[in-house]
C-alpha positions, 0 to 999 in steps of 0.5 A: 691893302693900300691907302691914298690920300688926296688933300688937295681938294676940299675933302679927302678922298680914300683909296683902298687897295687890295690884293686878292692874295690869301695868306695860306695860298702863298704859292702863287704870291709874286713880291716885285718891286714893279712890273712891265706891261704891255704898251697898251697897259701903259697908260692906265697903269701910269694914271693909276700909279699917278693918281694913288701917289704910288712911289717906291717899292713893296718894302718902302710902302709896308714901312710907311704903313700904306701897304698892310699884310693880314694874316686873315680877313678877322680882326685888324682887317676888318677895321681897317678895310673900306670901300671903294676898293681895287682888287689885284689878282689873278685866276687862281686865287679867285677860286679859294679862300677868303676872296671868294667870300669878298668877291661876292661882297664887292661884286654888288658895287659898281664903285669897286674895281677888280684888276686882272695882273695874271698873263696866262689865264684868261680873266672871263673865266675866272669872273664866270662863277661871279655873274652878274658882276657889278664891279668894274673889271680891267684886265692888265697883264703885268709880267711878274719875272725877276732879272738877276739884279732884282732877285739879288735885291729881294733877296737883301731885303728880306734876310732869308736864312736859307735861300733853293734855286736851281744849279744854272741860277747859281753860275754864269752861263756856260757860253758867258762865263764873264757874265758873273751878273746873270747869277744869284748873288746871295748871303748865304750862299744860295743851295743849287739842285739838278732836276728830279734831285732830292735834297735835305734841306737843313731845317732843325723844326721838331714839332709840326702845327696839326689842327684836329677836326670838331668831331674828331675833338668831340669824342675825345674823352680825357681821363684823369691820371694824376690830380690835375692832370688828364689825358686822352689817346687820339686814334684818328687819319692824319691828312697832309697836303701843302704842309698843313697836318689835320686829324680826322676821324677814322674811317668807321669800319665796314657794315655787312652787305644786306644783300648777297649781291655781287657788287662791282670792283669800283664800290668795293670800299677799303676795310677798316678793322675795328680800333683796339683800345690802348692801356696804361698803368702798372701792375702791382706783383702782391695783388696780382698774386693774390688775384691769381690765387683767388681764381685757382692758381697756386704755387705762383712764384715772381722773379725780378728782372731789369725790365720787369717781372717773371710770374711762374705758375708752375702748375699749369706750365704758363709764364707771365713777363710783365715788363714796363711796356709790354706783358706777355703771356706763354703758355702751351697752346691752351687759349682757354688758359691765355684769355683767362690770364689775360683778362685777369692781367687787363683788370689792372690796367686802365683802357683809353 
């Protein structure tokens, strides 16, 4: 956003200056000091400069506090924000976000004014989801490239820590190797990279931001481990798309059909096999050989190990390893046998 004060007049009078830019879409933000436009364009984009007192570049204006940036449309920005107001953007960014919702605020007024900067899509097809439109629109297509001399300056301004660019951005051209001015020049020294080569950029980030679904959160329940301290296992679909991680709830698994019909290749939905529930505790060896002995088994003899346990039951030829992080059961081919061990095993353990 920006401001302009006038007081030359009897009154002041207050411009506000928005751009259509949503701060999770940052792929299509384009941070240039000033942009070339067509001749035709010359003129309007001279009286709006003149008339908002428009002097300097992006940085100049965010540290006189006349260019403001808002992580979201809550709090600060809606304080702040006033109308008239003039939106700059583009087609894109009129099709997600907070700008949508904005558009259909400002779209009611003839006094606001939206200003269309983007040269390769046409503005009537972004303003076709919006009639009737109210607000004024102008269409400016302002070129948004850098040469060389401006990306160096940027690049000082903003102190980047790791600076990605093509190889040929990087050296002269090969027919002007003289030209040591139509290359980056950056601290530090900027990382090249060929077309369709991987690389391994040098970030040392070990925890990843992941939001979780309402519904997902809802069927979480924590159970108490230690006094004060609860915790609830998470089985759920981890969606990533432009670097934002999200857990949803987990496909539920597939019902039978109610019908013997043959269905089509393309109504066939992937199965999705029931979640099995996770355990945790230890088991205490006494109890659990007086468990065992409770329910027929005798002679039951424990051996100790570097990970865990050995329960012999000698009798009927079956071993138990019970280890920290696993516990297993062998015995010989009789799963009568096994499901009854195993059941007797999983009393000890809690069920997330």
């Amino acid at each position: 956003m920006y401001r302009s004060e006038d007081t030359a007049g009897s009154r002041s009078k207050y411009v506000d200056f928005s751009y259509a830019i949503h701060v999770a879409e940052v792929a299509y933000l384009r941070s240039t000091p000033r942009g070339s436009v067509d001749k035709p364009q010359v003129s309007a984009a001279r009286k709006l400069v003149s008339a908002s007192n428009f002097s300097g570049g992006r940085t100049e204006l965010i540290q006189t506090n006349k260019l403001k940036h808002y992580p979201s449309i809550h709090g600060d920005f809606s304080n702040d924000f006033k109308q008239p107001c003039v939106v700059f953007t583009g087609h894109p960014s009129l099709r997600f976000g907070d700008v949508v919702h904005f558009m259909e605020l400002w779209g009611k007024s003839s006094l606001n004014t939206v200003i269309f900067t983007e040269p390769d899509f046409s503005y009537l097809d972004a303003l076709a989801p919006y009639q009737p439109l109210a607000m004024k629109c102008v269409y400016c297509p302002i070129d948004t490239r850098l040469n060389f001399i401006q990306v160096s300056k940027l690049l000082k301004e903003v102190q980047p820590l790791h600076v990605v660019c093509p190889e040929q951005y990087t050296q002269p051209p090969p027919t002007q190797s003289h030209r040591t001015d139509l290359m980056i020049d950056c601290q530090p020294p900027a990382m090249s990279y060929r077309r369709a080569e991987v690389l391994s950029l040098p970030f040392k980030r070990r925890y990843e931001k992941i939001e979780i679904m309402p519904e997902l959160a809802d069927s979480l329940v924590p159970l108490e481990i230690k006094p004060g301290i609860s915790l609830a296992t998470v089985s759920a679909v981890l969606h990533t798309k432009d670097n934002k991680h999200v857990l949803q709830p987990p496909p539920k698994p597939a019902q039978p059909p109610a019908s013997k019909k043959r269905k089509r290749v393309s109504d066939d939905a992937p199965e999705c096999k029931p979640l099995k529930p996770l355990l945790s505790g230890s088991i205490p060896m006494d109890q659990f050989v007086q468990t065992l002995e409770k329910h027929g088994f005798s002679d039951v003899k424990v051996e100790d190990t570097a990970k865990g346990h050995i329960v012999l039951l000698q009798e009927a030829e079956t071993l138990i390893q019970i280890e920290e992080d696993s516990t297993h059961i062998i015995c010989d081919n009789d799963e009568t046998l096994r499901v009854k061990l195993r059941d007797l095993v999983l009393k000890f353990l809690q069920k997330f």
